[in-house]
C-alpha positions in Angstrom: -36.5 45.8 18.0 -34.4 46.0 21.1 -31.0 45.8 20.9 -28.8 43.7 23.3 -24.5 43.4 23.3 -23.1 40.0 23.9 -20.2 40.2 25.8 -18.2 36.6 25.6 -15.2 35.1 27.5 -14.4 31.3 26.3 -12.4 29.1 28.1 -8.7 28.4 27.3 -9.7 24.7 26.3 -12.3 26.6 23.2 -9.9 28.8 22.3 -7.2 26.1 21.4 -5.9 27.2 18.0 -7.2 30.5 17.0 -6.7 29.5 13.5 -9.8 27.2 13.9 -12.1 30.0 15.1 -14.2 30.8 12.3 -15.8 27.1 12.0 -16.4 26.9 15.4 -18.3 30.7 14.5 -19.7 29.6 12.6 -21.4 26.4 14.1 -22.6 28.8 17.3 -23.5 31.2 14.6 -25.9 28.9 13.0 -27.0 27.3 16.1 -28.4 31.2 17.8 -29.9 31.7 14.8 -32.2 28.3 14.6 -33.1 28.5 18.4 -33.2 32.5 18.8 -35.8 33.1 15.6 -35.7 36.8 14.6 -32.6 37.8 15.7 -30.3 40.2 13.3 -26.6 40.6 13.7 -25.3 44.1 13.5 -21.5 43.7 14.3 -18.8 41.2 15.6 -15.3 42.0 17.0 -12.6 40.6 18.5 -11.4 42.1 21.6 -8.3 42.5 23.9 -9.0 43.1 27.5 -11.3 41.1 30.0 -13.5 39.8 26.8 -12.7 37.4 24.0 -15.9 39.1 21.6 -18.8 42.0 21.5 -21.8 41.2 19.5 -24.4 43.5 18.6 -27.8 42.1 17.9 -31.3 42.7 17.9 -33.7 40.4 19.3 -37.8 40.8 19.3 -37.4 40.0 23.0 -35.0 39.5 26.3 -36.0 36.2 26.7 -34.0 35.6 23.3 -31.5 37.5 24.3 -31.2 35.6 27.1 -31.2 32.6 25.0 -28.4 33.7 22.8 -26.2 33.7 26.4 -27.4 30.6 27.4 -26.6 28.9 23.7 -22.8 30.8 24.5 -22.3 29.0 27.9 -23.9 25.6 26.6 -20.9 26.4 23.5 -17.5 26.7 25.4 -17.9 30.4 27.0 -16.8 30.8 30.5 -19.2 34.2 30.5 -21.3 35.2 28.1 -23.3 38.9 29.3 -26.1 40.2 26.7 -26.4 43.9 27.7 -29.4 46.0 27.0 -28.0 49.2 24.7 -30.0 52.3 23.0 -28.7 54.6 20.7 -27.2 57.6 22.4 -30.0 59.8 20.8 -32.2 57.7 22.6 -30.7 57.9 25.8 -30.1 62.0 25.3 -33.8 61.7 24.9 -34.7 59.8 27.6 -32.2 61.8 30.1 -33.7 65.1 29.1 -37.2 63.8 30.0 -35.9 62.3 33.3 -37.0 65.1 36.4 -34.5 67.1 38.0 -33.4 66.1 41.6 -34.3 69.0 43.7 -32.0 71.4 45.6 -32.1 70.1 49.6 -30.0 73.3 50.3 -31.7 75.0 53.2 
């Protein structure tokens, strides 16, 4: 199954108390999962920087992942990206299979 990151900014007015957080979670949580059938949660964190959270998930398809975005937005996040990723032994793969540029030295 592919696997997407969520990358989520919420708006000062959702973040409020902190301290209230993991209910709010949880109702988001609860709401991807009855909308975006077959996704599966691989990590959440808390960031400091540009984003509020990173989620990694898998979804059967990018139109759920786009879904799990959309739910975001519609649930108090100013931005909310879902990034394509592959496992670095994937992507060694797939860049040793990519051609060579050739030399335009003349």
């Amino acid at each position: 199954m592919p696997t997407y990151v969520l990358m989520t900014k919420l708006s000062p007015s959702t973040i409020g108390d902190p301290r209230g957080r993991r209910e709010l979670g949880q109702l988001w949580m609860r709401k991807v999962e009855e909308v975006c059938r077959g996704i599966r949660w691989i990590a959440h964190y808390a960031l400091l920087g540009p984003y509020d959270f990173m989620d990694v998930y898998e979804a059967p398809d990018e139109a759920t992942a786009f879904k799990v975005s959309l739910l975001s937005r519609a649930h108090g996040a100013v931005t909310a990206e879902s990034w394509p990723a592959i496992r670095y032994e994937e992507f060694l793969s797939v860049a040793e299979s990519t051609e060579r540029p050739r030399s335009s030295g003349g």
